[in-house]
N, C-alpha and C positions, 0 to 999 in steps of 0.2 A: 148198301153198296158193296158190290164185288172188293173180294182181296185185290185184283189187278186193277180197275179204277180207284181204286181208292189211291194205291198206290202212284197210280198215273196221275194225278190229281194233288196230292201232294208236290210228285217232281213239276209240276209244270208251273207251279204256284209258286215255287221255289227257285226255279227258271226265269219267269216274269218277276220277284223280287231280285235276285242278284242282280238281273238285269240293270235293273233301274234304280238300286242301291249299291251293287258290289257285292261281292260273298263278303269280306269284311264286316260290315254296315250292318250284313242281316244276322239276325240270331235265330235260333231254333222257335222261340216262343215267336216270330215275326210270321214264321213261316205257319206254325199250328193256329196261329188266331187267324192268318189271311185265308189259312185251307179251309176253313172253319171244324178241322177233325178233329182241335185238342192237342195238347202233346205225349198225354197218354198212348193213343192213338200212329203220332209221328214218330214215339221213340218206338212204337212196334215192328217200325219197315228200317230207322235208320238210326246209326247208333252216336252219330254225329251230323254235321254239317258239311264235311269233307263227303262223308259217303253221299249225300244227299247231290253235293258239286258232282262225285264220279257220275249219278244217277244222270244227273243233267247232260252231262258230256255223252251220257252211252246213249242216249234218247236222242240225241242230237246225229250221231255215229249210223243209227238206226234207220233216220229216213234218207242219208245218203245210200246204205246197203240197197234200202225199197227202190229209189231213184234206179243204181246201178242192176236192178233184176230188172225194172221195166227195160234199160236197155239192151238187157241180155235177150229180152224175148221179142225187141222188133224184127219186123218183117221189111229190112230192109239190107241191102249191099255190104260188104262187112267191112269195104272206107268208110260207111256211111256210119256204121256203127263204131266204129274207134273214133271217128269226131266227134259223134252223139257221145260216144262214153267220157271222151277229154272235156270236152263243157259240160258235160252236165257235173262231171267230177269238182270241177274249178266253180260250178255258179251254186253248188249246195253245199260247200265249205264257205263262199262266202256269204252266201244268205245264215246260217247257223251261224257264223262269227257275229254279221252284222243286226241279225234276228234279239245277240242273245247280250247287245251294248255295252256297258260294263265290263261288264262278263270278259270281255273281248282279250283285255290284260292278263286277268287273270288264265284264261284260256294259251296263251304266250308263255307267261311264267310257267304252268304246271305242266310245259311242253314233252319232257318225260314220262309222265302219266297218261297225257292223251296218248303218245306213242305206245306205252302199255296197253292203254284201251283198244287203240286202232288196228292192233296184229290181226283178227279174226276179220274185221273189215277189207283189209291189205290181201290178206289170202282168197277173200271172194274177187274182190277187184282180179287180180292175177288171173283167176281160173277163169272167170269173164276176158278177158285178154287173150288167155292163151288158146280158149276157144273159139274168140273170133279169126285170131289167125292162121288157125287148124280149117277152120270154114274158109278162110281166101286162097290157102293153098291149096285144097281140096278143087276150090273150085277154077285151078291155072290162075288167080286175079295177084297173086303172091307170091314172090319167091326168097325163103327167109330160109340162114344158112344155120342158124340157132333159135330155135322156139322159146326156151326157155330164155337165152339172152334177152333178146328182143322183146320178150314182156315182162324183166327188170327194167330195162331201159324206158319203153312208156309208162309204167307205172312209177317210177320215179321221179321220173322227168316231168309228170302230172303235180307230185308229189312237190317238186322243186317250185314250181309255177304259182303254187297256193297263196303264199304272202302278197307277191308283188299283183296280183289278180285281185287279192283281196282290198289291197289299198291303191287299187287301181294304177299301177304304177307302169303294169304290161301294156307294151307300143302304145305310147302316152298318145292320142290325138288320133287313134285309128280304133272304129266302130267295131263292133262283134262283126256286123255284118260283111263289113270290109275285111276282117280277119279269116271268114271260115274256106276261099277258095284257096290264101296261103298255107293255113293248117294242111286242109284237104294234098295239097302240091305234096309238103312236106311229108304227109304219112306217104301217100305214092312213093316218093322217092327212095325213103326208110325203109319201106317194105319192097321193092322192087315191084310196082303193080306193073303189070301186064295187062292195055288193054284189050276187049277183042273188037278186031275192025268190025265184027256183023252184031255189033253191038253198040247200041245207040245208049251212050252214058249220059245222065242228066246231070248236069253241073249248076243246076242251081240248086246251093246249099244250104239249107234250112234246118236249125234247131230249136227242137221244141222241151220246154221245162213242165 
């Protein structure tokens, strides 16, 4: 087996234990008898448990990045794409939280570290923002008086939204689907969209994971 699956194979065995144990609970020998590579083997990628937790969290970090390029490269309107980028940001932070059970606390506690983690994540996000509103101005759909402002504020505000998403807490009693023409409103209005009359806009809004 490859140095990289091997490695991937360990974190994900490690993953599925905390999960369903806790990092607590699980020990390093839990982890090399469940991978079945030994701990020979486990001590050659990680030097502890902790590093093993960071592994987890960065793997986790990693298919939101994949998520966020898919939506960098649709072939769609660039409203369409900052609501596509607002859900899919809010539905693959809580699928990793709720993917990863247990986990989930300790994930809360060690919320400094994820933050350490999440800078290079943060900075992709941003540059995907700031290009989608480079693409609505360009195209008259936008008219924004700070670029830079204006993609702190959605990335933050993405950013603020996480918890209470996660624990479903956001507009208790109202459907995703019931939510995406008020989203949609609110980025128009944020962004000052400009429609064009000989432009036939489709308002029915669909996101896909």
């Amino acid at each position: 087996m490859s140095i990289t699956k091997t490695r991937q194979k360990l974190v994900e065995m490690a993953r599925e234990l905390f999960a369903r144990k806790g990092m607590e609970n699980t020990t390093m020998n839990d982890i090399a008898v469940a991978s079945k590579c030994g701990r020979r083997t486990l001590y050659t990628y990680f030097r502890n448990k902790e590093e093993i937790y960071y592994a987890v969290i960065e793997s986790e970090l990693e298919l939101l990045s994949d998520d966020l390029d898919r939506v960098a490269t649709m072939d769609a309107e660039p409203e369409q794409k900052l609501l596509q980028l607002i859900y899919t940001h809010l539905h693959t932070i809580k699928e990793a939280v709720t993917r990863n059970g247990t986990l989930r606390a300790e994930f809360f506690r060690n919320i400094w570290m994820v933050e350490k983690m999440r800078k290079a994540l943060d900075a992709e996000e941003c540059l995907i923002i700031r290009r989608i509103i480079e693409e609505g101005i360009a195209q008259g759909k936008f008219k924004v008086e700070n670029i830079e402002l204006m993609t702190d504020i959605i990335h933050y505000t993405c950013r603020g939204l996480e918890v209470p998403y996660i624990y479903d807490r956001l507009a208790i009693g109202l459907s995703e689907e019931d939510s995406l023409p008020i989203v949609r409103n609110i980025i128009r209005r944020t962004l000052g969209y400009e429609e064009n009359k000989q432009e036939i806009i489709n308002n029915n809004d669909k996101i896909t994971y």
